[in-house]
Backbone as a printed PyTorch tensor [residue, N CA C, xyz], in Angstrom:
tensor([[[ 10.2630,  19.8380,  14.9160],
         [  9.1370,  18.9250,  14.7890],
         [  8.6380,  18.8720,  13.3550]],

        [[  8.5820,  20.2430,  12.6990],
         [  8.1200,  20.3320,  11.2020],
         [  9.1470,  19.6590,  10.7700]],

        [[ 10.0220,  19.4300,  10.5330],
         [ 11.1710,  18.7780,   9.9350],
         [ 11.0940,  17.5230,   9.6870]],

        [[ 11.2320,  16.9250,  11.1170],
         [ 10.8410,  15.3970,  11.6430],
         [  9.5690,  15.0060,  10.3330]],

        [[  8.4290,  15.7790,  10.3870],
         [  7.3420,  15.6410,  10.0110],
         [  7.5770,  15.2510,   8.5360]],

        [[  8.3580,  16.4300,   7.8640],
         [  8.8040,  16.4310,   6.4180],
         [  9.2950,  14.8810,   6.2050]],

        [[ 10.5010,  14.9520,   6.8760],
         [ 11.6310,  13.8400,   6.7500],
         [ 10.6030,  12.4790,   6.3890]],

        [[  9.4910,  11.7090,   7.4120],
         [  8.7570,  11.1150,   7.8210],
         [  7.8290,  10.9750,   7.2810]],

        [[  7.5670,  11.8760,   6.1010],
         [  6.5460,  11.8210,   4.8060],
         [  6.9840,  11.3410,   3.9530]],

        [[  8.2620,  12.5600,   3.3240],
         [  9.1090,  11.4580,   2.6410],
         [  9.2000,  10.3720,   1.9540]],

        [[  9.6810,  10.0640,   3.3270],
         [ 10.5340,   8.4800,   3.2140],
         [  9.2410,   7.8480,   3.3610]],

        [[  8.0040,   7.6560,   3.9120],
         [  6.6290,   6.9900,   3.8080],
         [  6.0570,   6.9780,   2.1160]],

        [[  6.3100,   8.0900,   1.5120],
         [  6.2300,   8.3910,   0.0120],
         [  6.8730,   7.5280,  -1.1030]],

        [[  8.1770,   7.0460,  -0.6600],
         [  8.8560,   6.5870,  -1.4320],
         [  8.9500,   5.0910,  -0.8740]],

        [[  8.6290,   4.5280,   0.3470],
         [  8.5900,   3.2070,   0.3720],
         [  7.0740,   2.8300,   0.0250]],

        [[  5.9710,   3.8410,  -0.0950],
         [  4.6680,   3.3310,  -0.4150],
         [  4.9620,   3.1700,  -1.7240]],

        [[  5.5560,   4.1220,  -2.7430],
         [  5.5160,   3.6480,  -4.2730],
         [  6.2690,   2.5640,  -4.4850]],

        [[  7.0630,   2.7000,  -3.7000],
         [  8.1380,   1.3840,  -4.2230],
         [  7.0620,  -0.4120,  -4.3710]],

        [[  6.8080,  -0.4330,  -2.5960],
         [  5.9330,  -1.4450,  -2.2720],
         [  4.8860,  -1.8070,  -3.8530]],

        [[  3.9800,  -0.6800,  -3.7380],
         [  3.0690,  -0.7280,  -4.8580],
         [  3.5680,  -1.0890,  -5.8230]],

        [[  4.6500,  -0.6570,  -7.0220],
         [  5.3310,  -0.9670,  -7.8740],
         [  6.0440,  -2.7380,  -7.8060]],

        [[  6.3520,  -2.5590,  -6.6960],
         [  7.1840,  -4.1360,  -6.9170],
         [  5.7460,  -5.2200,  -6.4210]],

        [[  4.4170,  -5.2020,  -6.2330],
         [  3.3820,  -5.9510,  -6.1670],
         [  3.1710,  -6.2450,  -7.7580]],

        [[  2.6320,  -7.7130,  -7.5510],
         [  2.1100,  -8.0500,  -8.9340],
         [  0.6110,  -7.8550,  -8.5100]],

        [[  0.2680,  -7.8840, -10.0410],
         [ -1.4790,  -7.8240, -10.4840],
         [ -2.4100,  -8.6000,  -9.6190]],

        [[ -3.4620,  -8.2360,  -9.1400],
         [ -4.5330,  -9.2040,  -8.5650],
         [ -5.3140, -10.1650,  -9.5950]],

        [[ -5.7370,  -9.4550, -10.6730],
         [ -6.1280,  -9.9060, -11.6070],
         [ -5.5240,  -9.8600, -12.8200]],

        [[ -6.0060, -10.8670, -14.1070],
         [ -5.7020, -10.6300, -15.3780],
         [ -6.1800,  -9.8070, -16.4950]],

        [[ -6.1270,  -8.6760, -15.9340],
         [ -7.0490,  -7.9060, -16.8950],
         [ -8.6910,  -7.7240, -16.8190]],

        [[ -8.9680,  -6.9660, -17.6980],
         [-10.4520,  -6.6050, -17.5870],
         [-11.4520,  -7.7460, -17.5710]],

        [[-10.8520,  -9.0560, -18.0210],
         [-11.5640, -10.4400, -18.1130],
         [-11.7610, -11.0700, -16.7910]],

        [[-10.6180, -10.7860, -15.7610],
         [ -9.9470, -11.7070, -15.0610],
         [-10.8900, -10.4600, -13.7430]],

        [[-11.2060,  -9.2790, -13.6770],
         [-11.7600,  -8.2620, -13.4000],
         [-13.6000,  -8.9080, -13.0720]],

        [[-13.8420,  -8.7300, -14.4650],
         [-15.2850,  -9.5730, -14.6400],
         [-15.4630, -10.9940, -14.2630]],

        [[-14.0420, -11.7850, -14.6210],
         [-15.0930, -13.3570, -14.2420],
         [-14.7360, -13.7030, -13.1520]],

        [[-13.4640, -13.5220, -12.5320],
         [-13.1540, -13.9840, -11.0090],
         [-12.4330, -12.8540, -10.2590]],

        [[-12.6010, -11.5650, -10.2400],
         [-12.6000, -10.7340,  -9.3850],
         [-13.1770, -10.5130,  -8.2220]],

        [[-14.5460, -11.2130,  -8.2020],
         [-14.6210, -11.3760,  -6.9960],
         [-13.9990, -12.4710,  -6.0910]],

        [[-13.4690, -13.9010,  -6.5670],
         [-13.6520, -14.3800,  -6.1770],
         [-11.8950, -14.1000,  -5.6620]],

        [[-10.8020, -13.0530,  -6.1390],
         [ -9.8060, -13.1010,  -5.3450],
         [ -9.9680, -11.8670,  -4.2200]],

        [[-11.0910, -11.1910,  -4.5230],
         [-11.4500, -10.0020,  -3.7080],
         [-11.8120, -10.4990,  -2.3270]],

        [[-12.7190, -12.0670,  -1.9810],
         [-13.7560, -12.1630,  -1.1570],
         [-12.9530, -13.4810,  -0.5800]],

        [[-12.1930, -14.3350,  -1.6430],
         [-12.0290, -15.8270,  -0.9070],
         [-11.0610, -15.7560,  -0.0320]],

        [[-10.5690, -16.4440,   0.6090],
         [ -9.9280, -16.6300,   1.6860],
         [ -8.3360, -17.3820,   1.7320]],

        [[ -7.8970, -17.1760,   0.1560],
         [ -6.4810, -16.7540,  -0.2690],
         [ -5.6610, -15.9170,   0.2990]],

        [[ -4.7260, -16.1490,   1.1590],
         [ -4.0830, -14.8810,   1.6780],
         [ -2.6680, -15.1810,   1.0430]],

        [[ -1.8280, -14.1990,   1.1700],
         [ -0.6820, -14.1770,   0.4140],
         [  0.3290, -14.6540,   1.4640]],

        [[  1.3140, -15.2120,   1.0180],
         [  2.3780, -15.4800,   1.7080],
         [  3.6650, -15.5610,   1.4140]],

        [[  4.9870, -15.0500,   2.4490],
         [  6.0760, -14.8620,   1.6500],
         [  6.2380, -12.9570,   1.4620]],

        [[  6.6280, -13.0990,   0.3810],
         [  7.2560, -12.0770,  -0.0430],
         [  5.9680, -11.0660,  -0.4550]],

        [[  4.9710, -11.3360,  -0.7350],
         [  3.3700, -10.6340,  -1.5450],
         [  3.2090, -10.1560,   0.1160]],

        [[  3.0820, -11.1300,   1.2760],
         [  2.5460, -10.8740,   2.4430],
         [  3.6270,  -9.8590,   2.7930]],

        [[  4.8240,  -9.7000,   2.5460],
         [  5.2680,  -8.6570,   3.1210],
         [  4.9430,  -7.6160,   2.4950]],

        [[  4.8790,  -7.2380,   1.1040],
         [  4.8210,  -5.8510,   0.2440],
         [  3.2240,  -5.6330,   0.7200]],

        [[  2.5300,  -6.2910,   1.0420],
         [  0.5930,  -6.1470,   1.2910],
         [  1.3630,  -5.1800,   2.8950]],

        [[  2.0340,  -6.0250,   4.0930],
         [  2.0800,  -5.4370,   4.5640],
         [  3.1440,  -3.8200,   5.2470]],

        [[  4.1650,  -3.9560,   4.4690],
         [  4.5740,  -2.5990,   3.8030],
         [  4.0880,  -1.4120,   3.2130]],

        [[  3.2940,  -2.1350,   2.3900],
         [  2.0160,  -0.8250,   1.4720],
         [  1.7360,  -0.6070,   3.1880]],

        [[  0.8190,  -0.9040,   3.5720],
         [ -0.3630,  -0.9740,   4.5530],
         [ -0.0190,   0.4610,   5.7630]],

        [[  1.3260,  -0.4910,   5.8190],
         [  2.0670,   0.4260,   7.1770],
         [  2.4830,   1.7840,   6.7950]],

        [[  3.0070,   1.8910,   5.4610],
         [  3.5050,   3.4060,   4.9430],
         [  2.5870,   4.0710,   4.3920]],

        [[  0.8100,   3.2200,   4.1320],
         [  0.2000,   4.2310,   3.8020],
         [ -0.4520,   5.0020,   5.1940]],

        [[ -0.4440,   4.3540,   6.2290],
         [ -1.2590,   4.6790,   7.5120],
         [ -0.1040,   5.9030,   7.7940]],

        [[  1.1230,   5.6820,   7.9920],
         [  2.0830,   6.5840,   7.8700],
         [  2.0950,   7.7900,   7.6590]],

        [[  2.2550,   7.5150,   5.8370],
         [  2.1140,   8.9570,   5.1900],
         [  0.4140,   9.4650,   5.4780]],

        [[ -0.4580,   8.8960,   5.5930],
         [ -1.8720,   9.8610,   6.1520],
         [ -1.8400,  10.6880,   7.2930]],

        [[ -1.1840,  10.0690,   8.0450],
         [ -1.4100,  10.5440,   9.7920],
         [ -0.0910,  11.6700,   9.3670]],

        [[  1.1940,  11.2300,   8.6880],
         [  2.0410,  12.8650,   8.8230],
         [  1.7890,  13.6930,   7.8940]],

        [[  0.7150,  13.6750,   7.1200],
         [  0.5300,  14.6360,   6.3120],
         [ -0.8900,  15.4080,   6.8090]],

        [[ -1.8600,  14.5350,   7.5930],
         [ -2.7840,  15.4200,   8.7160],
         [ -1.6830,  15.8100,   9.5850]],

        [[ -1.5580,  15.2990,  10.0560],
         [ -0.6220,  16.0060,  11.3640],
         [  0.0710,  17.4640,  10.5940]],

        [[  1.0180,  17.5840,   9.4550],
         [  1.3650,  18.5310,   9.0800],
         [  0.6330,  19.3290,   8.6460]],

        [[ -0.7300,  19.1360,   8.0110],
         [ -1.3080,  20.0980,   7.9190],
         [ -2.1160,  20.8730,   9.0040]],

        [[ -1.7120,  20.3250,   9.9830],
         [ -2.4360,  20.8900,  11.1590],
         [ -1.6140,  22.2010,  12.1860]],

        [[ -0.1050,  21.8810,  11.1700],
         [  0.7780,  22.2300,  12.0170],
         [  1.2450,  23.5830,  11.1460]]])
């Protein structure tokens, strides 16, 4: 079961960096931060395609790696 656990972190480890890494920027910098950061934070832009998959990749391997790394530390 510890094994499983290891294995299953892992590989959650290395498809979360990947995901993250191959996402582009939300914003343009510290400008793009200040003048319309909120407005890609709050509006109702959703991504689609290929962004919608890496948003939901991150998502799934970070819920992943949390729950097997509580779980392992429990174990």
């Amino acid at each position: 079961m510890k094994t499983i656990l290891i294995v299953l972190l892992v590989i959650s480890s290395i498809v979360l960096i990947a995901s993250i890494l191959l996402q582009s920027g939300k914003s343009a910098g510290l400008s793009g931060t200040i003048a319309g950061g909120a407005e890609s934070l709050f509006g109702k832009k959703r991504a689609t395609g290929y962004e919608a998959i890496l948003e939901r990749a991150t998502t799934i391997s970070a819920v992943v790696f949390m729950l097997s790394a509580f779980i392992n530390s429990l174990i």
